[in-house]
C-alpha positions, 0 to 999 in steps of 0.5 A, spaced: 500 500 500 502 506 498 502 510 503 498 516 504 498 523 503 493 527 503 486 524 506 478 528 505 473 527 511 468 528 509 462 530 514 456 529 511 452 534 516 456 529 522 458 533 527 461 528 532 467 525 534 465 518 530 468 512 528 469 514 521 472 521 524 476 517 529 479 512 523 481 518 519 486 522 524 488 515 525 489 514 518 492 520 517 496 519 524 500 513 520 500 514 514 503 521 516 498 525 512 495 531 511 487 530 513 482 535 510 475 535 514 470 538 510 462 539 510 457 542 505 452 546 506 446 548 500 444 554 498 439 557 502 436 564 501 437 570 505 433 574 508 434 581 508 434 583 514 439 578 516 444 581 511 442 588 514 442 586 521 450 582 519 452 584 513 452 577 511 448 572 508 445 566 511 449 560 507 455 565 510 453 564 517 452 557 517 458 556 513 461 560 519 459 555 524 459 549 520 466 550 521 467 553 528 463 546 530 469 542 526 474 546 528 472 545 536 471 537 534 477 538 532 482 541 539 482 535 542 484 530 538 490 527 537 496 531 535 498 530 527 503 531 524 500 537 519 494 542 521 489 539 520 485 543 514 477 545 514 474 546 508 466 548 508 463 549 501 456 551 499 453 547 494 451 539 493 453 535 498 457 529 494 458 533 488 463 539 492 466 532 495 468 529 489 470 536 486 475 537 492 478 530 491 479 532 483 482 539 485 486 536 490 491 530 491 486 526 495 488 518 496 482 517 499 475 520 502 472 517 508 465 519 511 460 516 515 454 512 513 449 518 512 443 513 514 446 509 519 448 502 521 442 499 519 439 502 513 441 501 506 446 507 503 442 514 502 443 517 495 448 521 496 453 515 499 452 512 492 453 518 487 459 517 491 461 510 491 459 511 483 462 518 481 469 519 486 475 517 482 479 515 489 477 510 493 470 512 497 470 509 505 464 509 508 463 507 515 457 504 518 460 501 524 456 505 531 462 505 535 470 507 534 473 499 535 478 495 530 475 490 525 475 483 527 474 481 520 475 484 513 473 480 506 475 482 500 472 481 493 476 480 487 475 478 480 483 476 478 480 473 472 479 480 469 482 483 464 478 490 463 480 493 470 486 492 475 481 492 481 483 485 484 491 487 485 489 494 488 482 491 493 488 486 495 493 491 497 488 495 501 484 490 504 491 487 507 495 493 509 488 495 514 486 488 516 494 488 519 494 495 521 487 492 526 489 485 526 483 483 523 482 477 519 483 477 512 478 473 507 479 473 500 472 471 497 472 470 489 465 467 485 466 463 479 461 460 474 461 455 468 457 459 463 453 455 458 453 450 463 444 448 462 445 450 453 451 445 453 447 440 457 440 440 452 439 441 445 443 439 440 450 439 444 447 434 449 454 433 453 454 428 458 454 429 465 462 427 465 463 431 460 460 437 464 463 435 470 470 435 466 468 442 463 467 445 470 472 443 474 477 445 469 473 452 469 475 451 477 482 449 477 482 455 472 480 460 477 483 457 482 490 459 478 489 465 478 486 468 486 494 464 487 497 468 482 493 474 484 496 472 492 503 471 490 503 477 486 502 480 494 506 475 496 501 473 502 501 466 504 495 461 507 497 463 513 496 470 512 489 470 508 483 465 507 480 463 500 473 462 499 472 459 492 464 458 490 461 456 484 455 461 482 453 468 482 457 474 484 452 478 488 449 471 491 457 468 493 459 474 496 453 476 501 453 470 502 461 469 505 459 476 509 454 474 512 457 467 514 464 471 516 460 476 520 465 482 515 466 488 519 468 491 512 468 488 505 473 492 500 470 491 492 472 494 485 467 498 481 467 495 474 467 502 470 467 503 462 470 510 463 467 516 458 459 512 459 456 516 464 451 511 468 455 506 466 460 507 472 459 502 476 458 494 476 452 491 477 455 486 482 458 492 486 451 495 486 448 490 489 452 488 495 454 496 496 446 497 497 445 490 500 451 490 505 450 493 512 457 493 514 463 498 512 464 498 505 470 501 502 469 501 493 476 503 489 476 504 482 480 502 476 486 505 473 484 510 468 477 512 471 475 519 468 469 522 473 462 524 470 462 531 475 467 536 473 471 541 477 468 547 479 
């Protein structure tokens, strides 16, 4: 993993000391990082008086708070070694998130879960995961603790993206830096299986169990290169890998793991707007309830533009 530089944490309205706060200034405290803590208020009209009575507008005054609130947040964390930074916008909250991580040199933006543990992801966690060139963090964990397990999904078979070598490499780095434990979780599936069973083809059973099992073994071999590419032994990661639909397969492995984070690439096709993110991904980032942590392959070009 590379070590980071630069971190965004991005509020989202929180104005508490969360966990996903709490890991950002560690983030930062071990990567040495500088850490910018953000917020976005929208546009609110001004009443005149206001602006008579203060010389300012309303959205000006509430960004005045917003950031007095931060900052106070802030006194009593630990001490790091850059400043840490407070940047309050006026604008749409995701779309003024991604515009910073664009314009600026951001490795990663962390937030919490705007609804919660317990709720699927708000529309605006998910035009972040779908949009955000960086990595996207999103914390839904109720209390500041280490993970106890972290699972990784990875597709090593494909050759449109690199997102299986990058998902490896951060879900391993955190997973040491918490002592979790690592799980690797890839689904494989035999298509044409029920085509070549019937019809003119009409396999036999031993003939399609020759098939599958050579698609396995072929699947296999590449989660072991994938592995030894990061160097990680059998005593460092566990493999898990079924036969059947990605989405089914990983949720599954989740939920029989009990993940405390699930690290996954977004298949994009850069230059389609809304066609940025992979079906699989969209199903378990909204499925999911635990933390997810979505990266994008090389190459990825945002639909929002910079500012």
């Amino acid at each position: 993993m590379k070590p980071l530089r630069n971190i965004l944490y991005f509020a989202d309205g929180d104005m508490t000391m969360n966990p996903a706060l709490e890991r950002a200034i560690s983030l930062a405290y071990r990567h040495e990082a500088r850490l910018t803590v953000m917020d976005v208020i929208g546009n609110l009209p001004s009443p005149a008086a206001v602006k008579i009575r203060f010389g300012l507008g309303i959205d000006e005054i509430i960004r005045q708070y917003q950031e007095q609130e931060l900052r106070k947040l802030l006194q009593h964390a630990a001490p790091l070694n850059h400043p840490v930074r407070i940047d309050v916008r006026t604008g749409w909250g995701f779309i003024e998130a991604i515009r910073a991580v664009i314009n600026e040199p951001h490795e990663l933006l962390i937030k919490p879960a705007r609804n919660g543990a317990d709720q699927p992801l708000s529309s605006s966690d998910m035009h972040l995961l779908r949009k955000c060139p960086c990595p996207v963090w999103i914390e839904r964990g109720t209390e500041a603790r280490n993970y106890r397990t972290i699972l990784a999904a990875v597709d090593p078979c494909s050759e449109e993206d690199d997102c299986a070598d990058t998902v490896t490499d951060l879900a391993y780095n955190i997973a040491k830096a918490d002592g979790s434990r690592l799980a690797l979780v890839h689904a494989w599936q035999f298509y044409g299986e029920s085509m070549l069973r019937s019809g003119r083809y009409g396999l036999s059973d031993v003939e399609l169990e020759k098939m599958r099992e050579q698609t396995r073994q072929q699947h296999s071999s590449q989660l072991r290169a994938l592995l030894e590419r990061h160097q990680l032994g059998s005593d460092e990661v566990e493999l898990h890998l079924h036969k059947g639909e990605p989405t089914e397969v990983i949720q599954r492995v989740a939920e029989q793991l009990k993940a405390d984070l699930i690290v996954i690439g977004t298949l994009a096709r850069t230059g389609i707007p809304g066609l940025i993110i992979g079906n699989t991904a969209e199903d378990i980032l909204q499925r999911s309830d635990c933390s997810v942590l979505a990266v994008k392959p090389g190459g990825f070009v945002s639909p929002v533009k910079s500012a």
